[in-house]
C-alpha positions in Angstrom: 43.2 33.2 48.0 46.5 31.3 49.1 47.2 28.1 50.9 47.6 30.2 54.2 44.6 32.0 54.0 42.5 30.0 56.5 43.4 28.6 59.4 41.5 25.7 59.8 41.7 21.7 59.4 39.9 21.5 56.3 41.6 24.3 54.3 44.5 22.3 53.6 42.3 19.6 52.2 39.5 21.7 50.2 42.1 23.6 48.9 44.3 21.2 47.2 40.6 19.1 46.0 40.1 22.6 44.3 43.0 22.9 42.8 43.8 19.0 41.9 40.0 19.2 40.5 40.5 22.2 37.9 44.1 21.2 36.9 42.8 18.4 35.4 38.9 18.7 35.3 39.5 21.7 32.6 41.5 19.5 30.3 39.0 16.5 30.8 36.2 19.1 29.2 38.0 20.5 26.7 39.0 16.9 25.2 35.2 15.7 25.8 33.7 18.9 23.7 36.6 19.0 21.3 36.5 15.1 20.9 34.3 14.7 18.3 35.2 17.5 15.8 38.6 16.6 15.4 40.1 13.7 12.7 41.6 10.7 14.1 44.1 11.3 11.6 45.1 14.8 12.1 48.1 16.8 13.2 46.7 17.8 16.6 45.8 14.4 17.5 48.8 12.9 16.8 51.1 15.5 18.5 48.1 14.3 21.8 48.9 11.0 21.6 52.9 11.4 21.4 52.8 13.8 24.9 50.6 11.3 26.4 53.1 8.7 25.8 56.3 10.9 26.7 54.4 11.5 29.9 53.9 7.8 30.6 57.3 7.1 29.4 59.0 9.9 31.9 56.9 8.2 34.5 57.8 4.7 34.7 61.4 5.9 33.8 61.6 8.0 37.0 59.8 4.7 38.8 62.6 2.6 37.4 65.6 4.8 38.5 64.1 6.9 41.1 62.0 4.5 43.0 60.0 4.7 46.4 59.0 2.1 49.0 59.2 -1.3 48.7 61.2 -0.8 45.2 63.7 1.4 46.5 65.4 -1.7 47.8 65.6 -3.6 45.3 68.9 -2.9 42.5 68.9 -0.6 40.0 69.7 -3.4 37.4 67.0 -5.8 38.9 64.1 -2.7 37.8 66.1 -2.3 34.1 66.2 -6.4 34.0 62.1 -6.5 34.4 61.6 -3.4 32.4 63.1 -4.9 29.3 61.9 -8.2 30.0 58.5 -6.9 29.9 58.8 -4.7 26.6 60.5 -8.1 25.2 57.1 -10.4 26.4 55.3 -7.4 24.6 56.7 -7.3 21.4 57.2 -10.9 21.5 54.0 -12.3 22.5 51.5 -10.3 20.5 51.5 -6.6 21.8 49.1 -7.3 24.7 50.1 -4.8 27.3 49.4 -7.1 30.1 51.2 -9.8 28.2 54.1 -7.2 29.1 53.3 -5.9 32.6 52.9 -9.8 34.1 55.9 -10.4 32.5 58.3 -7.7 34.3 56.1 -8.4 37.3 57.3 -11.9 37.0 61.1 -11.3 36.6 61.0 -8.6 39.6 59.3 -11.3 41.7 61.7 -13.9 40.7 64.8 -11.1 41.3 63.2 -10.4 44.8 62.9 -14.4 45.4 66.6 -15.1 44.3 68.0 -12.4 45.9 
């Protein structure tokens, strides 16, 4: 079955719920039966936990030099400015991740005020 298949309003729509629902459905299942019989501490775990942050990572990197909306008009050196900021208030102040998020929040505001 293909995207074209049927041609009616709520194809499009059921079709990409289906698909959105077992990319990411399956993966949910698997870590939810595997969960519990694997080590905190072992190899697969830790190789997990270092895509999960390389996809976070590549995310808020391609948000900070490829922005959309409202932050596509802002500079390029303003979003670097509050990224840093932010990782500095995290490191600085405790390694609270929200310590870190108001913080760059708070410097792109001020950029966007001062501007």
């Amino acid at each position: 079955m293909t995207f074209d298949a049927i041609d009616a309003w709520w194809w499009p729509f059921l079709f990409i719920l289906v698909g959105g629902w077992l990319a990411t459905d399956a993966w949910r299942f698997l870590g939810v039966y595997l969960g519990d019989r694997i080590s905190e501490d072992s190899d697969l775990l830790v190789l997990v936990r270092a895509l999960a942050t390389a996809l976070v990572a590549a995310v808020i990197g391609n948000l900070i030099v490829f922005p959309s909306g409202a932050l596509a008009d802002t500079a390029l050196a303003l979003r670097l400015a509050a990224a840093a900021g932010g990782f500095l208030a995290y490191l600085c102040l405790g390694r609270k991740i929200l310590v870190g998020i108001v913080a760059a929040e708070l410097i792109l505001l001020a950029g966007l005020w001062f501007e």
